[in-house]
C-alpha positions as CSV (number, residue, x, y, z in Angstrom):
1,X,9.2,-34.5,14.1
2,X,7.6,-31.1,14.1
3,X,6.8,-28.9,11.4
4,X,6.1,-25.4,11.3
5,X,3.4,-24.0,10.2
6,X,3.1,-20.2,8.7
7,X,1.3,-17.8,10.8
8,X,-2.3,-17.9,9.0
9,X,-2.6,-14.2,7.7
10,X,-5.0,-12.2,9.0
11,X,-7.6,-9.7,7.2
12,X,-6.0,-6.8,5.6
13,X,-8.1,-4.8,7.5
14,X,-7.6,-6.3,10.5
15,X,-3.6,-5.9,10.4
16,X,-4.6,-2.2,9.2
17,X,-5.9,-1.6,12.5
18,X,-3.6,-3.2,14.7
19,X,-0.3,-2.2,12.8
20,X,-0.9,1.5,11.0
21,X,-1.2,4.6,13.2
22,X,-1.8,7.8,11.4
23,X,0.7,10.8,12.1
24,X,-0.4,14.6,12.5
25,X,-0.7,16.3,10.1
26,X,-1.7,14.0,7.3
27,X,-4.9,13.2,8.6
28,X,-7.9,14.8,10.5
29,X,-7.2,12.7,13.3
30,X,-3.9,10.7,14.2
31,X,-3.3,7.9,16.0
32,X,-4.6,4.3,15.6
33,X,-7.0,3.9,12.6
34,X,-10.4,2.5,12.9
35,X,-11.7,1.2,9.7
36,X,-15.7,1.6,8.6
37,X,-17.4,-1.3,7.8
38,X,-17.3,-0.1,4.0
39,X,-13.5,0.4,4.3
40,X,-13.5,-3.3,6.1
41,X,-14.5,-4.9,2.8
42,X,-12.4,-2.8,0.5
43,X,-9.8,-3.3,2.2
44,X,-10.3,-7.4,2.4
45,X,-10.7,-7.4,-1.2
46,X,-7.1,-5.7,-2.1
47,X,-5.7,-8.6,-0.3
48,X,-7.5,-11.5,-0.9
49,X,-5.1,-13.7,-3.8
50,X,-8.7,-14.6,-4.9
51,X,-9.4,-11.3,-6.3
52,X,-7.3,-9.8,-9.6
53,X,-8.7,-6.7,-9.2
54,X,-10.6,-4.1,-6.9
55,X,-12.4,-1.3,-8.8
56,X,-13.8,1.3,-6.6
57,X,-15.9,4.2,-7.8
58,X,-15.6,6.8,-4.9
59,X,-16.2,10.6,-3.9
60,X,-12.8,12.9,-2.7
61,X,-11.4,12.3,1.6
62,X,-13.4,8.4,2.0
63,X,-10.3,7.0,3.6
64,X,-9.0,5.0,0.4
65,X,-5.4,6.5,0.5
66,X,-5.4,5.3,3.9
67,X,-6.3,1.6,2.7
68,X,-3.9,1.9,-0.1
69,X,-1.4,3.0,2.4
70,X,-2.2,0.1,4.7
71,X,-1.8,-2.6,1.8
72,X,1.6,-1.3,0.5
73,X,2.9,-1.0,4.4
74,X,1.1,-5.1,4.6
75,X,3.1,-6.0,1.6
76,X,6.6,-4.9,3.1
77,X,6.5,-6.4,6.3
78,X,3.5,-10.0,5.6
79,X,4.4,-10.5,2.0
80,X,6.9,-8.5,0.6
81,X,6.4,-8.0,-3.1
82,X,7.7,-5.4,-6.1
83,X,4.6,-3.0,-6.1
84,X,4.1,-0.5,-8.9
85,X,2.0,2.9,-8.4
86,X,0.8,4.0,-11.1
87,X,-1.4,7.6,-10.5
88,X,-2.6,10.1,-13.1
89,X,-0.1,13.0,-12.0
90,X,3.6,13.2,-11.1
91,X,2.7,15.8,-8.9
92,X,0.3,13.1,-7.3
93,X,3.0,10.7,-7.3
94,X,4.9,12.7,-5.2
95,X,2.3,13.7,-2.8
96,X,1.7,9.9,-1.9
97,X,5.0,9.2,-1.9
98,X,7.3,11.5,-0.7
99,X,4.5,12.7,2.2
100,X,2.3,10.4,3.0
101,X,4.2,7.3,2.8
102,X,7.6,8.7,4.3
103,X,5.0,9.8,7.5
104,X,2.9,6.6,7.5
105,X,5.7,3.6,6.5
106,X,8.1,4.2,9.8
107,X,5.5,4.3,12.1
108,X,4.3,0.4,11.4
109,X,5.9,-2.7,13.5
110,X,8.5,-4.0,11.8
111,X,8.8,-2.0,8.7
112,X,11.8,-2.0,8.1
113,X,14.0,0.0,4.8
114,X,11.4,1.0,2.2
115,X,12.9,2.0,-1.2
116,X,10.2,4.6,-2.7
117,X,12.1,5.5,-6.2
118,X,10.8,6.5,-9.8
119,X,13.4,4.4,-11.7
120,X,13.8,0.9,-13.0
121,X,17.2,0.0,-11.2
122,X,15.1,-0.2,-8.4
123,X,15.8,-3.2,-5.8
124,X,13.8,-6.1,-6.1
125,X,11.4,-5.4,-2.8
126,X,11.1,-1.2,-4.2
127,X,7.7,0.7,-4.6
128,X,8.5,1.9,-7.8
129,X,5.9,4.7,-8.9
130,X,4.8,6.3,-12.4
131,X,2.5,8.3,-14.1
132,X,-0.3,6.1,-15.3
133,X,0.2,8.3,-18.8
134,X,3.8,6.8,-19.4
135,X,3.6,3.2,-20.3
136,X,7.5,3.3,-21.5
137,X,7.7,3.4,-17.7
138,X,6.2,0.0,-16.9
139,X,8.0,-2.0,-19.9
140,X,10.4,-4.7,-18.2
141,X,8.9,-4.6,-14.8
142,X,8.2,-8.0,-12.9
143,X,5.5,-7.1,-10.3
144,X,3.2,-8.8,-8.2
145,X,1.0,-5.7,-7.3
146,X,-0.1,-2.7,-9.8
147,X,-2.3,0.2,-7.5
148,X,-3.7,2.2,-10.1
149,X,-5.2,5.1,-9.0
């Protein structure tokens, strides 16, 4: 008899390169990303199960929207997963998600329906996002990933 065995998942940053491509617009360059060796490592520690948590003190335009980008866009198509956003502005909120993700999200393999929405009835596989100063928000929520930034 033979069994099948799951594809072995490859680094984050490694998918991140083969599978996101950046549009106009929302970055300097667009096209197929090439990771720096720093970005490499962050990005391997968001999505090693190993790790509970990355902390990352960081100046402004380093490429970590990009990596955070990357991991929700690995998370709906590898290893689907509720995923909560929690940022320190609405008007942040809705920068990541209503431009950047809406540009990045349909231009990865395979990606499928995303659900981006700020409510609780949200289906199972949404990115739900919230203002990290509105912890009402984030009562009753089962999640397997929380991006804080």
């Amino acid at each position: 008899m033979v069994t099948a065995k799951p594809k072995p998942m490859e680094p984050l940053s490694r998918w991140i390169e083969d599978n996101l491509r950046l549009p106009a617009g929302i970055s300097a360059v667009s096209g197929p990303l090439k990771l720096h060796p720093y970005q490499r490592e962050i990005a391997d520690a968001m999505a090693d199960p190993r790790i509970e948590r990355v902390s990352v003190i960081k100046s402004a335009r380093v490429g970590y929207t990009t990596l955070l980008v990357g991991l929700i866009a690995h998370h709906i198509v590898r290893d689907p997963a509720p995923i909560l956003v929690l940022m320190p502005t609405e008007s942040d909120c809705r920068g990541l998600m209503s431009t950047i993700l809406k540009a990045c999200l349909p231009r990865v393999p395979h990606c499928g329906i995303t659900y981006l929405c700020r409510t609780q009835d949200a289906p199972a596989t949404a990115i739900r996002w919230c203002t990290a100063y509105f912890p009402a928000a984030l009562s009753r929520l089962l999640l397997r990933e929380a991006l804080e930034i």
